[in-house]
N, C-alpha and C positions, 0 to 999 in steps of 0.2 A: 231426263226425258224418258218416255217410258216408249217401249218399241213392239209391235206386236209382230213376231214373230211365227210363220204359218211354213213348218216342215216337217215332215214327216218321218225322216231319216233321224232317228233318238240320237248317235251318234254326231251327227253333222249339227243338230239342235244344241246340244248339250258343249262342244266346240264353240258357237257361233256367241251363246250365250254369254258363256266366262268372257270372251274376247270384247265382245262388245261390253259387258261389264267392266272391262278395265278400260272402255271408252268412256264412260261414265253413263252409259244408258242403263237403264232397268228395264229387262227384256220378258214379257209376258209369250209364253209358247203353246202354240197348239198342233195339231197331228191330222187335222182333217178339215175337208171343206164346208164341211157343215158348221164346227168350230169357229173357221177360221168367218165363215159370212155373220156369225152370230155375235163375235167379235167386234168384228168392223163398225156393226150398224150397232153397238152400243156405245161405240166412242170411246174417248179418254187414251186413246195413243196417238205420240206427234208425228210418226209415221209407220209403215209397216212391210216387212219385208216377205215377198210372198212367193212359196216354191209352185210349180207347176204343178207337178206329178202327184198329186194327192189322192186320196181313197174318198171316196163319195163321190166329189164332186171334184172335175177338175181344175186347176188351179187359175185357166182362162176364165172359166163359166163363173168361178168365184168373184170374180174382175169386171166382169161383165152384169152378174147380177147387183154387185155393190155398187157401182156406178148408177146402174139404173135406178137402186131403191135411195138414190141421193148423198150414199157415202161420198165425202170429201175431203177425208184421210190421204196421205200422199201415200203411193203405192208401189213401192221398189220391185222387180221381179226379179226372182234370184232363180236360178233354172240351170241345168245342164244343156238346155236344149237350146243350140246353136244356129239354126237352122234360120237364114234370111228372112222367110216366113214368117215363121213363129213369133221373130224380136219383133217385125212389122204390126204382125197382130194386136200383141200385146202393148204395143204403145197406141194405135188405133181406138181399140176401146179402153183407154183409160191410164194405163201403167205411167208413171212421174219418169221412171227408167227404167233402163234393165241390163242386167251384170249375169252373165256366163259363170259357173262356176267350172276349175277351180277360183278363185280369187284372191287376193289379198286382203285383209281386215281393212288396213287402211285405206285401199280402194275404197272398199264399201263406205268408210265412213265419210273417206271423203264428197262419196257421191248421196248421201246420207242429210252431209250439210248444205250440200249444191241443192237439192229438192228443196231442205227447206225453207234455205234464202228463195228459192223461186218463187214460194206458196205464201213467202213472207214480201215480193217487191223488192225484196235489194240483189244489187249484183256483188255486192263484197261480202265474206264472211265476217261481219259485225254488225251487231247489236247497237243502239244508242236509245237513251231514256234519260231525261235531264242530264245530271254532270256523270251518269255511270254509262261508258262504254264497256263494250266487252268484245273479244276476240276467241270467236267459235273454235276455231281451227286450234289457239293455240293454249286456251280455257285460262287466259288472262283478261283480268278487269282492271279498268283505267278511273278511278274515280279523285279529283280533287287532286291531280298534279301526283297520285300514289300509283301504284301498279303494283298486281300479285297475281302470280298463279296458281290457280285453285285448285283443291282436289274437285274429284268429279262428280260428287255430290253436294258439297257448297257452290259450283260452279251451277248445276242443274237450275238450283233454287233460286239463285240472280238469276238466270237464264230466265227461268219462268217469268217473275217478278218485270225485267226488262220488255220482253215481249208482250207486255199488256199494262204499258204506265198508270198509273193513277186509280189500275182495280184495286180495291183489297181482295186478296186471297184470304180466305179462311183455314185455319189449320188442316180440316178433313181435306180440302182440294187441294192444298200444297201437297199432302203425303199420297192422295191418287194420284199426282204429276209427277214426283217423286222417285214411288215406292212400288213396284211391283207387286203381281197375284201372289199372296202365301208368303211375301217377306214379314218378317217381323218389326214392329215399329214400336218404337218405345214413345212412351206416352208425350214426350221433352226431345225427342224426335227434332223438331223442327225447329223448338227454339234455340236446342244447341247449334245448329247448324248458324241458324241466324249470329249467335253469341262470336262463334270463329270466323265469319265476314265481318261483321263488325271488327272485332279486336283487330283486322287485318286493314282496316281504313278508317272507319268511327260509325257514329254510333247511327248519324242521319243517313248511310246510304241505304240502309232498310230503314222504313216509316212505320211505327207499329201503331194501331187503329183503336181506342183502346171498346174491348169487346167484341169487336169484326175481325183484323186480321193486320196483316203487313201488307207493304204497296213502296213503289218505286214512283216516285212524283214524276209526271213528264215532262 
């Protein structure tokens, strides 16, 4: 899942990023509010974690205009700023939650998955689409009496697939959902990924379309 990422501090970005990377997200970053509102209202991240204290524009008013211009990205606020107030504010116009720094990573992610079982309807962290469950929290998939745990990029690509049964995904949108700003993507990208889910249950838990894409039957 790709994450967008709005901080300003290079430091505490460039941390935040690795870490959530070994969460298995692929983290898009930006440094400013202007950035970050241009961001938003283009789409294509499953949620977004947004600091306060930004240059241009401040990180409420960013909250505020995104909401209004009909963003409906989930919206984490990640902030120093502890103050009763402020957390009020911020979840008043708009924020899904909001985490005090310092924090824990696994906080975060945990609260990360909590948003977006919320935005998804469910109260459990899991997945189900025909015979494939999956287990957010613990990036195992249950399909056909098998079970494995995934790395976090084969994990992603079920993840995707599960959460919207019966579409085809075409190559380019699997590697947007995927693949972060400026990674590099090998052309067989995605079919290898496909090829090692497979070999780890068969061959039907991904459906491939032929000419359009792969898909998860409901």
């Amino acid at each position: 899942m790709r994450i967008l990422l709005v901080e300003d501090d290079d430091m505490i970005a460039r941390a935040l990023t690795t870490a959530l990377g070994s969460e298995g997200f692929s983290v898009d970053h930006v440094a400013s509010g202007e950035l970050a509102l241009e961001a938003l209202q283009s789409g294509g991240h499953g949620v977004a974690l947004l600091d306060l204290g930004l240059p241009e524009i401040d990180g409420l008013d960013v909250l505020a205009r995104a909401r209004r211009s009909g963003v409906e990205t989930p919206i984490i606020v990640v902030t120093a700023r502890d103050a009763l107030e402020s957390r009020i504010h911020g979840l008043d116009i708009g924020a899904d939650d909001y985490i005090v720094k310092p924090f824990e990573v696994s906080e975060l992610s945990a609260r990360i998955r909590a948003v977006l079982r919320r935005h998804a309807g469910k109260a459990v962290s899991r997945l189900d689409a025909g015979e494939v469950s999956l287990d957010l929290a613990s990036h195992t998939v249950f399909y056909r009496g098998l079970e494995a745990m995934l790395p976090s990029r084969e994990f992603a690509l079920v993840q995707a697939l599960v959460e919207r049964p019966g579409m085809i995904f075409s190559r380019d949108v699997l590697e947007e959902k995927l693949y972060g700003w400026g990674e590099e993507v090998e052309s067989n990208a995605i079919d290898v990924l496909i090829y090692y889910v497979r070999k780890k249950f068969d061959k039907d838990i991904i459906r491939n379309v032929r000419g359009a894409g792969w898909m998860i039957p409901r």
